[in-house]
C-alpha positions in Angstrom: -18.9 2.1 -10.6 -20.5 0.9 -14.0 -19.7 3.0 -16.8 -16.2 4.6 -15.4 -14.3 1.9 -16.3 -13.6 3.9 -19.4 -11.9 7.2 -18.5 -10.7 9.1 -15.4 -9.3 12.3 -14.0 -5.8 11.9 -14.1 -3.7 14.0 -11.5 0.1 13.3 -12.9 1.1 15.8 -15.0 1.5 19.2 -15.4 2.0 21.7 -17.9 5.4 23.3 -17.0 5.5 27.3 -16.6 2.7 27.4 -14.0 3.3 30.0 -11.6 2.9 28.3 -7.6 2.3 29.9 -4.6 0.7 30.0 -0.9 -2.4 31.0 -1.2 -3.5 32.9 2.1 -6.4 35.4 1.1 -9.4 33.1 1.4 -10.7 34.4 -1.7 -13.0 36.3 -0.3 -14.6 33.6 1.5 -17.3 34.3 4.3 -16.2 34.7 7.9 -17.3 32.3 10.5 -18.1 34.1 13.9 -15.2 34.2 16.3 -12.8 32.9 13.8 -9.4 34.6 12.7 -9.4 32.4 9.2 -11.9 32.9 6.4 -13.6 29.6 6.0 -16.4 28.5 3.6 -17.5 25.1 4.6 -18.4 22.1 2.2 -21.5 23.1 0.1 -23.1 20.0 1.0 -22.6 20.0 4.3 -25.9 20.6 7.5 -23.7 22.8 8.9 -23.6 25.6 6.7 -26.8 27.7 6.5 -25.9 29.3 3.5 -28.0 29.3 1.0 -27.2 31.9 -1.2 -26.6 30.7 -5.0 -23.7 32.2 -6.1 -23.4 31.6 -9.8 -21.8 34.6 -10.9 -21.4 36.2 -14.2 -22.3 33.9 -17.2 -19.3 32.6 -18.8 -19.3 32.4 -22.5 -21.9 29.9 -24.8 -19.7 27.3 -26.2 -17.3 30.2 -27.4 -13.9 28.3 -27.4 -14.4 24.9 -29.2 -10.8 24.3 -28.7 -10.0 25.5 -24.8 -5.5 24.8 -23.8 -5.2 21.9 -23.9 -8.0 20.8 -26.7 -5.9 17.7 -28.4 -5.9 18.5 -32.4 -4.3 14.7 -32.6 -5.5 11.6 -32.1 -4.0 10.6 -28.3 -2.4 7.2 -27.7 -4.9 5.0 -25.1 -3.7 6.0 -21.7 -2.6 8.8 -22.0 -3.3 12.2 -20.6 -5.4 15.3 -21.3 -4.7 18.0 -19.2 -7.0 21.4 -19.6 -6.1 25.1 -17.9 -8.4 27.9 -17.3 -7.7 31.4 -16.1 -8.9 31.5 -12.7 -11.2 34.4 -13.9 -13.3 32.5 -16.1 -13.2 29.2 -14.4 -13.9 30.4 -10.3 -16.8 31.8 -9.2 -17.1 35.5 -7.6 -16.5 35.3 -3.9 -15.9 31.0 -4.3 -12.7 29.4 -3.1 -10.4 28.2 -5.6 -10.0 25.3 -3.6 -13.8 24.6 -4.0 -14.2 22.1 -6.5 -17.9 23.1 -6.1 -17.2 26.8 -7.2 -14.9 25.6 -10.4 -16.1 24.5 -13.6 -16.7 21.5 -14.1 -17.1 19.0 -16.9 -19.3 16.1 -18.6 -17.1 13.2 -20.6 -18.7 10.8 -22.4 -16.7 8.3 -24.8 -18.2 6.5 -28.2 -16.3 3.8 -28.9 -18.2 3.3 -32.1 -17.8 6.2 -34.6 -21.2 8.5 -34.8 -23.4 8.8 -37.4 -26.0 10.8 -38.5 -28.8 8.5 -37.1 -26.8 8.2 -33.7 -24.9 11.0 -33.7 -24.3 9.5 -29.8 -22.6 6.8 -31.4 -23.6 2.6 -30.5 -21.0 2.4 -28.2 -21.6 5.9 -26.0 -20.7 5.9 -22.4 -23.2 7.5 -20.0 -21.7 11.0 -19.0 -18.9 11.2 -16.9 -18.7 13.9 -13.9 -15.0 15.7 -14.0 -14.1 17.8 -11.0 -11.7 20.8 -11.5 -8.7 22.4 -9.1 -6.5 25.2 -8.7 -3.1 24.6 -10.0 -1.8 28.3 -9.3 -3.5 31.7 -8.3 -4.3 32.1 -11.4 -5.0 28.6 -13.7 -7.7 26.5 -13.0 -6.9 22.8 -14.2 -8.8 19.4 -15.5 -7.3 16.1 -16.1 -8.7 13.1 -17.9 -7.1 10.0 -18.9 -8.2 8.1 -21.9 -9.0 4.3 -21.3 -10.7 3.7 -23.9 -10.2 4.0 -27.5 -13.0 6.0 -29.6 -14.3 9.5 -29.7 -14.3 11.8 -26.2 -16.3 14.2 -25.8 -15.8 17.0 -22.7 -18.5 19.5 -22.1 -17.2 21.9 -20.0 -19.8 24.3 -17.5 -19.6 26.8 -15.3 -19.9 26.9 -11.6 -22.5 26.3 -8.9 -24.7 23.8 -11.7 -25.6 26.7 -14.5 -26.7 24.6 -17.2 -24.9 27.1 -19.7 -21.8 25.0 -21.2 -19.6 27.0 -22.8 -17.1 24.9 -24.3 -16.7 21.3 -25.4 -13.5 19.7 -26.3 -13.9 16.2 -28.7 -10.5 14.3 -29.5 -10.1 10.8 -30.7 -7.9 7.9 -28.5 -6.7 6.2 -31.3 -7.0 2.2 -31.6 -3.8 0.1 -31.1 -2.7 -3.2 -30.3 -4.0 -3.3 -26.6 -7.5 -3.2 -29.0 -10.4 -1.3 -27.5 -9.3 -0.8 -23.7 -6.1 -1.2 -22.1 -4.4 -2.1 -19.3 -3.1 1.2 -17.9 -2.0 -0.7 -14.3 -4.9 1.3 -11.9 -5.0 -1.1 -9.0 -8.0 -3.2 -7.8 -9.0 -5.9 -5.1 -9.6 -9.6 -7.2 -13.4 -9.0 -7.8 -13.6 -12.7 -7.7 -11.7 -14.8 -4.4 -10.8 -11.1 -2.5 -7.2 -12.5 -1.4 -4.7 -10.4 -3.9 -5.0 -6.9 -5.9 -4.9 -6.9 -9.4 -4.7 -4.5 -12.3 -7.5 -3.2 -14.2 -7.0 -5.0 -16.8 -6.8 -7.9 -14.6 -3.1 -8.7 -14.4 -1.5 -9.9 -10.4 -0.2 -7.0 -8.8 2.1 -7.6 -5.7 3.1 -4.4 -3.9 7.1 -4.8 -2.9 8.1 -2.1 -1.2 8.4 0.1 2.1 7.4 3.3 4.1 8.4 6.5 2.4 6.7 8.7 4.9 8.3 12.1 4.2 11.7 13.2 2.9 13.3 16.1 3.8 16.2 18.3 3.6 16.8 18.7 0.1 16.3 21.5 -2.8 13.4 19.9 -4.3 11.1 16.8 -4.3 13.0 15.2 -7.5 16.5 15.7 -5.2 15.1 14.4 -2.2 13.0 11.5 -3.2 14.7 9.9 -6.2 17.5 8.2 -4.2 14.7 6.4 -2.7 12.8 5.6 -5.8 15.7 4.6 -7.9 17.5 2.3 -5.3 14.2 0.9 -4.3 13.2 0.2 -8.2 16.3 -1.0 -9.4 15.9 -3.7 -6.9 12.5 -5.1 -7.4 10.3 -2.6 -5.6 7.6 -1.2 -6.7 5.0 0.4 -3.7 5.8 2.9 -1.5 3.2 4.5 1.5 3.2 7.9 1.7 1.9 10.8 4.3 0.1 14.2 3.0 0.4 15.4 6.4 2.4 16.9 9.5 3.5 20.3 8.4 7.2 18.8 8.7 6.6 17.0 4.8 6.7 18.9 2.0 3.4 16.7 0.8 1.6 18.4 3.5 -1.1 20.6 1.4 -3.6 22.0 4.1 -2.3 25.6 5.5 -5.6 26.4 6.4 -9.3 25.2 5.9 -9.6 25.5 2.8 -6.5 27.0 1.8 -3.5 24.9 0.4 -0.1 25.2 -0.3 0.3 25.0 -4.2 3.9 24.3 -3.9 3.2 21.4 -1.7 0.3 20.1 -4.1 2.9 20.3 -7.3 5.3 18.2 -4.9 2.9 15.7 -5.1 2.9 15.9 -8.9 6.4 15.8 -8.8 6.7 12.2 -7.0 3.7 10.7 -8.9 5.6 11.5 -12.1 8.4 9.7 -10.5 7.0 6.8 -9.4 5.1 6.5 -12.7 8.4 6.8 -14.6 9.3 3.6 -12.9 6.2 1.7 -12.8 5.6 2.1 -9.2 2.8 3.4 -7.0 2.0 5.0 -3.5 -0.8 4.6 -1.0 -1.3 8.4 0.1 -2.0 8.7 3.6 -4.3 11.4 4.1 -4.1 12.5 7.5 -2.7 11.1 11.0 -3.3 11.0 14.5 -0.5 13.1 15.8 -2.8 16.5 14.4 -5.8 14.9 16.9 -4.2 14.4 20.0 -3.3 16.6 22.8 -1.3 14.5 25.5 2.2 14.0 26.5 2.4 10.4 26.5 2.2 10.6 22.6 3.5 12.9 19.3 0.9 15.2 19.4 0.8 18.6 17.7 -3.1 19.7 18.3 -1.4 22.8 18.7 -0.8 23.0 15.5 -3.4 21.8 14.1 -5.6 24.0 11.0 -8.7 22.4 12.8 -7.6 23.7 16.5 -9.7 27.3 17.0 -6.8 28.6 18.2 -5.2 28.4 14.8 -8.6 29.9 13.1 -10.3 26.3 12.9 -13.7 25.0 14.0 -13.2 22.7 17.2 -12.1 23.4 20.7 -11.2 19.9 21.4 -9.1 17.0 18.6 -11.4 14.3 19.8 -14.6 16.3 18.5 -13.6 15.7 15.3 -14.8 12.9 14.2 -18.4 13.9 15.1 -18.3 17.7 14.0 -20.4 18.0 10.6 -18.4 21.3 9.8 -15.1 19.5 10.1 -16.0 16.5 8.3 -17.0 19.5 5.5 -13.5 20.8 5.3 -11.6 17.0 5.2 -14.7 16.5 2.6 -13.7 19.2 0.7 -9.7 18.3 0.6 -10.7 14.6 -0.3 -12.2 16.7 -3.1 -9.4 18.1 -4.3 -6.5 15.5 -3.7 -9.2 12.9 -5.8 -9.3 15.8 -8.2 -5.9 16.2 -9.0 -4.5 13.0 -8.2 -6.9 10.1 -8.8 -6.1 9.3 -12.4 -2.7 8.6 -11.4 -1.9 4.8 -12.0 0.6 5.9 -9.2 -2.0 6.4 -6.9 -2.5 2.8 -5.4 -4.8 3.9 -2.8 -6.5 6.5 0.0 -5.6 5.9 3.5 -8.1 8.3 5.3 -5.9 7.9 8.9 -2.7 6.8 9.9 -3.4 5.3 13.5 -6.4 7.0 14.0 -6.5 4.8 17.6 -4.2 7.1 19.0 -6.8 10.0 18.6 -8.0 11.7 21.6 -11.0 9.8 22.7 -11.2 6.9 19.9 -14.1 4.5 19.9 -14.4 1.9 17.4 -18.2 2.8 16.9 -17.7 6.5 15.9 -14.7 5.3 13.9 -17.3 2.8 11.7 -19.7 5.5 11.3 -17.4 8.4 10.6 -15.0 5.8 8.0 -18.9 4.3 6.6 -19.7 7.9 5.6 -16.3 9.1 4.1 -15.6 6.1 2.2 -18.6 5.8 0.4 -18.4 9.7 -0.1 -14.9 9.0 -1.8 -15.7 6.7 -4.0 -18.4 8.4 -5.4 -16.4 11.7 -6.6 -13.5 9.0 -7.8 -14.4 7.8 -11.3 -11.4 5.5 -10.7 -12.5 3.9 -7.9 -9.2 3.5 -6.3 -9.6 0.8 -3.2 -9.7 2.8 0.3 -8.8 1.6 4.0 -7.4 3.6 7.1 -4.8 2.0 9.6 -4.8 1.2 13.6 -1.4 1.8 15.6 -3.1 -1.0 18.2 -6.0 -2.3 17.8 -7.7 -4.8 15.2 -10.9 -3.0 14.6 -13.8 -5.3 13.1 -16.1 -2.5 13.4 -14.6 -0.3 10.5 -12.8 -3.7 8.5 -15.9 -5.2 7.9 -17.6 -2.3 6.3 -17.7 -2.7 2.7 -16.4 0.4 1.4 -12.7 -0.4 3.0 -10.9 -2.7 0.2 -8.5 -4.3 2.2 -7.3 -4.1 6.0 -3.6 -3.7 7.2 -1.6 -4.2 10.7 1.4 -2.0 12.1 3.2 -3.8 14.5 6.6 -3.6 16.4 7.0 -6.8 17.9 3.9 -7.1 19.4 3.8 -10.9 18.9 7.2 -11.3 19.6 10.0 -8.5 19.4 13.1 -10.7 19.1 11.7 -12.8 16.1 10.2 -10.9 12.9 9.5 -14.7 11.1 6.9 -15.5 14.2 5.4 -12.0 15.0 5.0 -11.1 11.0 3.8 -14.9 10.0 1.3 -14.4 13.1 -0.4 -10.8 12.0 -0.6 -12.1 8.4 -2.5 -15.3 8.8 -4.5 -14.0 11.9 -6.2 -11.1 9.7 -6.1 -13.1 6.2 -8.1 -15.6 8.7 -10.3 -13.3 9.9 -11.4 -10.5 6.8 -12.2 -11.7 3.3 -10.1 -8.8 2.1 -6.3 -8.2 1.3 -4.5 -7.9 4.0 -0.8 -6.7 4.8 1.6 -4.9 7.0 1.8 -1.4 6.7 4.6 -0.6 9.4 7.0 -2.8 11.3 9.7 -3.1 13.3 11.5 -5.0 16.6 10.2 -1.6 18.9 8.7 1.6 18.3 11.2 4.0 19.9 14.1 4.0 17.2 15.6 1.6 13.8 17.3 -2.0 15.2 20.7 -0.1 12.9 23.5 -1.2 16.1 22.3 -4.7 16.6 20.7 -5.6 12.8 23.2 -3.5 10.9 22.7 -6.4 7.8 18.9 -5.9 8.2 18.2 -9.7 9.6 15.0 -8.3 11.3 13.6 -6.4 7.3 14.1 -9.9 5.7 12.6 -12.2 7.9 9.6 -10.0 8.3 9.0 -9.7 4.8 9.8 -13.1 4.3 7.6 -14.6 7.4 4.4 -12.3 6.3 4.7 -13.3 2.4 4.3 -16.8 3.7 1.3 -15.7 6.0 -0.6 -14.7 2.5 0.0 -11.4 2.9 -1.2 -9.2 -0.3 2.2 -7.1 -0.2 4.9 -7.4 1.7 5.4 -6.4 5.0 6.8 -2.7 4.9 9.6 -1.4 7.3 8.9 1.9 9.0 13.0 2.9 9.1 13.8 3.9 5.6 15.8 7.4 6.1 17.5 5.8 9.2 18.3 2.0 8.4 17.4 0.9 4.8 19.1 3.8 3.0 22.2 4.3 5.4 22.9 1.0 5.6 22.4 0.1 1.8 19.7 -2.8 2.9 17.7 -2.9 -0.7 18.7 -6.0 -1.6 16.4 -7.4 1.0 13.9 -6.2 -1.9 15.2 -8.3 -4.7 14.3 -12.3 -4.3 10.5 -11.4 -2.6 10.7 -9.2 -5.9 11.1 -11.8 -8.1 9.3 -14.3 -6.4 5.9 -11.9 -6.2 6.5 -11.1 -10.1 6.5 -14.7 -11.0 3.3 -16.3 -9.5 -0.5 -15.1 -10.8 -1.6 -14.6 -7.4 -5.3 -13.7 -8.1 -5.3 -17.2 -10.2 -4.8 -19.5 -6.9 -7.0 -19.8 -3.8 -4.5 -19.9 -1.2 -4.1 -21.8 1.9 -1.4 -22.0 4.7 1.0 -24.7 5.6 0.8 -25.2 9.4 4.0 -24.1 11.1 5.2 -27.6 12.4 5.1 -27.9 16.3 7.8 -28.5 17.8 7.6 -30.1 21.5 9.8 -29.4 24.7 11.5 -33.2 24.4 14.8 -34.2 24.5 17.0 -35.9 21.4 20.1 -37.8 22.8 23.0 -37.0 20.7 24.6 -39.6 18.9 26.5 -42.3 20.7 25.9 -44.0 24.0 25.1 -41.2 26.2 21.8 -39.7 28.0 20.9 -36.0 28.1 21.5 -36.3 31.8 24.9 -37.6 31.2 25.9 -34.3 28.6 24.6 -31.7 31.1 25.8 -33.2 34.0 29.3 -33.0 32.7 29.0 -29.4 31.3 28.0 -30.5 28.1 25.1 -27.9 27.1 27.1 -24.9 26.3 27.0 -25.2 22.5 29.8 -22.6 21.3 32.0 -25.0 23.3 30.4 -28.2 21.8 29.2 -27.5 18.9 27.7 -31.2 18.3 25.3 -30.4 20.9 23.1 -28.2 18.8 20.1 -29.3 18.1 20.3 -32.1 21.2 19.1 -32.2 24.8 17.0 -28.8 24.7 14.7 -29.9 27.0 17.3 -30.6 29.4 19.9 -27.9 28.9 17.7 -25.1 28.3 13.7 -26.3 28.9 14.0 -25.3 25.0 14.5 -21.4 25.4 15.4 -19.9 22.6 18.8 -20.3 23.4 18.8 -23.9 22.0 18.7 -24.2 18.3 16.1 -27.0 18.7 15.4 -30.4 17.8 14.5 -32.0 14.3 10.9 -31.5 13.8 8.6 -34.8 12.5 8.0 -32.9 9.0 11.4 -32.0 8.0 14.1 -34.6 7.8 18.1 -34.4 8.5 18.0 -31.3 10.0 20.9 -30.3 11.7 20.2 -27.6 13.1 17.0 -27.0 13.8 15.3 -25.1 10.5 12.0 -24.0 10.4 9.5 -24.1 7.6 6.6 -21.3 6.0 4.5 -21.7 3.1 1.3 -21.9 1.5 -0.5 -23.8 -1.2 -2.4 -21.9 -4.0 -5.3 -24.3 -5.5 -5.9 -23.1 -9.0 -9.5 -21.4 -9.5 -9.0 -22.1 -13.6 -8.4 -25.6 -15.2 -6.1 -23.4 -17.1 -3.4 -23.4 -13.9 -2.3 -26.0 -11.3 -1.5 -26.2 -8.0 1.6 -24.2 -6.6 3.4 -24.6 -3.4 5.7 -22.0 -2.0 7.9 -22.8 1.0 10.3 -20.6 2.8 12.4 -22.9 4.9 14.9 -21.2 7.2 18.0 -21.4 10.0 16.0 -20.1 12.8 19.2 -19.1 14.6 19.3 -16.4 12.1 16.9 -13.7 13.8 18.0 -10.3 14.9 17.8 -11.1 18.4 20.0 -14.2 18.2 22.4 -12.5 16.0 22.6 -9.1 18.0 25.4 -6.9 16.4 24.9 -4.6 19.7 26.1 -7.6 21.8 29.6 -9.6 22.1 30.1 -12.3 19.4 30.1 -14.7 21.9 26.8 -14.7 23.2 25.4 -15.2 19.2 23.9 -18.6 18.2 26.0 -20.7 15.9 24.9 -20.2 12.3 25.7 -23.6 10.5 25.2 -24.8 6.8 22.6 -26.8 6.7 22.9 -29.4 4.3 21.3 -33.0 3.2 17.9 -31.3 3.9 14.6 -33.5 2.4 10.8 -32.4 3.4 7.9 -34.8 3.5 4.9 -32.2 1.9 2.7 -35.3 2.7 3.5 -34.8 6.5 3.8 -31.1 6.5 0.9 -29.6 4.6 -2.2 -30.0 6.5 -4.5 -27.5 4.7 -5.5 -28.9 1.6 -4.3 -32.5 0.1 -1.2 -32.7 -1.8 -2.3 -33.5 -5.4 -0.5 -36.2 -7.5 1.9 -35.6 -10.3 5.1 -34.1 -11.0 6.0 -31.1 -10.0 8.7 -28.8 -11.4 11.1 -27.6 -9.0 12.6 -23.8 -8.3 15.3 -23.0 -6.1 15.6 -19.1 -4.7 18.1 -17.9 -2.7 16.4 -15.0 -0.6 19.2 -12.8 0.4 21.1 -12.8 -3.6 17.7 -13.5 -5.1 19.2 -15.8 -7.6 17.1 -18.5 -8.9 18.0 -22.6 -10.1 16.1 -24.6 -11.6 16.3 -28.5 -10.3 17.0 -31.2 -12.7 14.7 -33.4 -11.9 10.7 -32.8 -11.6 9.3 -33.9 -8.0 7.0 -36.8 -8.3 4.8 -37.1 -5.6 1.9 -40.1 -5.4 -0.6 -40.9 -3.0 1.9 -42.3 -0.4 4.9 -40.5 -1.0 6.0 -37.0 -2.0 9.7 -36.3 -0.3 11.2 -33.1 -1.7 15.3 -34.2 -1.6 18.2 -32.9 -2.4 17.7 -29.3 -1.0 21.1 -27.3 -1.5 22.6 -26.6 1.4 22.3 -22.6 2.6 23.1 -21.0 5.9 20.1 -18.9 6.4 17.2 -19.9 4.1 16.3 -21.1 1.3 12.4 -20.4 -0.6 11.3 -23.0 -2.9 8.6 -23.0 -5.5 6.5 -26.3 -6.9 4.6 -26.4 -9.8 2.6 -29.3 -10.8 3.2 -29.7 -14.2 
């Protein structure tokens, strides 16, 4: 949206001494027919016949000039305003307090030029902004806006149901500083301009690093149980995080009736904003899931327990009528409502996910799914003056129907190994490229793993299966990286986040949303066989017992074809595009095309021992059957022969070594120079399991 660019509800922080609770009385609200709950459905949704206007008792005309929270200071540019009413002044007789339609509301509007008495509006006014309110306790009623803009705010506050009557206004300055008139406060968006990478709002690459945080559980409190996680995950280059507000497992997990939350659980989320904020990270909050919309064995379901269920007081008989029941999309309209409300000013907030898997819902069809996701995105981003990028997720299924609609920023694929289990290079490279092919939209992995049914921790204990598939969908031109499902059971027990630290520092040093990117074709290679060295044939080695290559260790990368019919139990033979290999190594990459004269061409390559894949390395079996991992040394690529998609300019490049599992970074001493016959990158050092390298035309 136009004018919002300026200021936003912010949903981080909270005055401390609120009191929290479970609020279970429905607040009077009207009872539905046959139902145990007390439910008040969305005010503007058919399905209510209501059309009573409750307005209730005039609050008072513009009697508090300053109401809590009123700054008396000029406030530093992006910071935080946060107002409180008394629930008795700010709710309206017989409304919910979860209503954001029966709280007050408020009108912002910004001059960024100081007022006078002949534009008392001042030059530079803003059109008004609309601010929802939401419960923060029983009794306090609070408003958030963050200030993006420096200049003179101005809130006009009103009471519920649309009575014109304002009855308090709140003006504070944002005072000007070196950022100059706006500022860069780090709310992610989708590059406006080639659609391939996020950036911030004040345009500025963002890369999300990081993995599933789904719920945590067991501790005292949110800061106890979460921080390990933050901190470890931080500290080593991370900096995203996808998180679930549902299942009544998570203490995230707001909705303990329609229309009734738990106000412990909503300050939880408080709680791990402000902690991911305090480290410059950010979440994607996933919303709801499928395993509340299902009712079958054959899957995690718990309709049973589901607020929606009529059996537990809600409004459907069946989980799969809920995507075309008006009254239900009412209630999730009306919790969209109050998460945005409370939470959608956070630079924390990264994004809304609407559905985790929603495929797995009873009765899914990819037609109701586009209609139901092309009315509740749009809806979203209207009440979210931030306009935080929105999307939902697929267990199974790539769905053009709901990734082509315009309203979902960016598209994203869970898979566990359903390209190919035993090798997280080939089945991450293959998602990545196939939807970055196929949407003109971000696009990255949102789950992953080598199965469903448990963490690879006996037979990847060192995590071989997290770093190839982060490092085989970075060079797919993924937006983020790919993001392990197993973080309670194999990244944190197992002390894995240094897997984190080299894609890290790698995403933090290119301008991603400065290069139009294209992919280097995996090389093929073909089911042939290379003699080894010396007089004798193929037929000759295997013949005498030759092929087993623990035994004979000069074999590898000889006589696949022969010994093997080139399984993956051979290592392979030397490919066309990549010289003196010994044994075989395989190479990802992509080449970014500046957009600006101001940049040049980059070229990122990951080149790596493909003997070194979870499968082929299997903790779980006996060392024996594990495929040699040599040092591979006296290493040169031809970029002439190997990248296909876009011509190799001329020039010197400068070259960057990074090592991906220590993440530590050399600089070579020599540029590259690469003409219109030749460019032969030499000299690689020698590594054991891979090696990323990073060109820069100077």
């Amino acid at each position: 949206m136009l004018l919002v660019m300026h200021v936003f509800v912010f949903g981080m922080v909270v005055a401390s001494g609120m009191v929290h609770g479970h609020l279970n009385d429905g607040r009077g609200l009207p009872q539905l027919p046959g139902h145990t709950a007390q439910l008040q459905p969305h005010p503007h949704s058919d399905a209510t016949d209501d059309t009573t206007a409750l307005v209730g008792t005039p609050l008072p005309r513009r009697g508090v000039e300053n109401p809590s929270g009123c700054p008396t200071e000029p406030v530093p540019i992006c910071s935080t305003v946060n107002f409180q009413f008394p629930a008795s002044t700010a709710l309206r007789p017989g409304g919910n307090l979860f209503n954001a339609s029966d709280l007050v509301s408020a009108s912002l509007t910004v001059s960024t030029v100081s007022p006078t008495t002949s534009d008392p509006e001042g030059e530079g006014s803003s059109a008004p902004v609309s601010i929802a309110a939401f419960a923060l306790s029983d009794e306090t009623v609070g408003l958030r806006v963050t200030a993006l803009a420096s200049g003179e705010h101005t809130v006009i506050f009103q009471s519920a149901a649309g009575a014109a009557t304002a009855y308090a206004t709140c003006k504070f300055t944002v005072a000007d500083s070196n950022l100059g008139d706006t500022a860069d406060c780090g709310f992610v968006r989708v590059d406006p301009e080639l659609k391939q990478h996020f950036v911030t709002s004040g345009g500025k690459s963002w890369y999300g690093v990081g993995m599933n945080l789904g719920w945590v559980s067991g501790a005292t409190s949110v800061k106890a149980s979460w921080d390990p996680y933050l901190t470890n995950l931080s500290n080593h280059g991370g900096n995203y995080v996808r998180v679930w507000l549902t299942d009544s497992w998570d203490d995230l997990f707001i909705e303990t009736g329609l229309g009734n939350y738990s106000l412990q659980n909503t300050q939880n989320i408080d709680d791990l904003l402000d902690g991911l904020q305090q480290r410059g990270m950010k979440a994607m909050l996933c919303i709801e899931s499928f395993n509340l919309f299902c009712d079958r064995p054959s899957a995690p379901c718990y309709w049973a327990k589901s607020v929606y269920n009529k059996a537990n007081g809600g409004v459907l008989d069946e989980p799969s009528d809920f995507f075309s029941s008006d009254l239900a999309a009412s209630f999730f309209k009306m919790r969209l409502e109050y998460i945005v409300a409370r939470y959608g000013g956070s630079p924390a907030v990264f994004a809304w996910e609407f559905f985790n898997e929603v495929d797995i819902t009873d009765g899914f069809s990819p037609d109701e799914q586009r209609t139901w996701v092309g009315d509740m995105a749009p809806y979203v981003a209207s009440i979210d003056p931030y306009s935080h990028p929105i999307t939902t997720s697929f267990c199974c299924h790539n769905v053009p129907e709901v990734f082509t609609l315009p309203s979902v920023a960016f598209t994203m694929t869970h898979t566990y190994g359903t390209h190919n289990k035993f090798d997280m290079v080939e089945n991450n490279h293959y998602w990545s490229e196939l939807m970055a092919t196929q949407y003109d939209k971000p696009t990255f992995i949102a789950e992953f793993g080598t199965g469903a049914q448990g963490a690879p921790s006996a037979a990847d204990p060192t995590g071989i299966a997290l770093h190839n598939g982060i490092w085989g969908a970075m060079m797919g031109r993924a937006s983020m990286t790919a993001m392990s499902w197993w973080w309670d059971n194999w990244i944190r027990p197992y002390d894995l986040w240094y897997h984190f630290s080299a894609p890290a520092k790698l995403a933090k040093s290119l301008q991603w949303q400065q290069y139009q990117w294209h992919p280097i074709s995996l090389p093929q290679v073909q089911c042939t066989d290379v003699d080894p060295p010396g007089q004798y044939t193929c037929a000759q080695q295997k013949s005498w017992g030759k092929c087993n290559t623990t035994a004979n260790p000069w074999m590898i990368g000889y006589c696949c074809k022969s010994c093997t019919n080139c399984s993956s139990a051979c290592s392979g033979p030397p490919t066309p595009s990549i010289a003196n290999i010994t044994p075989w190594v395989r190479m990802l990459g992509m080449v970014g095309i500046a957009k600006s004269v101001t940049e040049q061409t980059v070229v990122v390559l990951w080149l790596q021992n493909a003997n070194n894949t979870w499968a082929k390395q299997n903790s779980s079996a006996p060392a024996s059957s594990r495929a040699p991992l040599h040092q591979i040394t006296g290493l040169s690529v031809d970029l002439h022969a190997t990248i296909k998609a876009v011509a190799m300019p001329v020039g010197e490049y400068s070259v960057e070594w990074i090592d991906p599992y220590t993440a530590v970074t050399t600089a070579a001493s020599q540029p590259l120079k690469c003409d219109a016959s030749e460019c032969i990158l030499s000299a690689v050092p020698q590594f054991i399991t891979d090696m990323a390298i990073v060109l820069r035309l100077q």
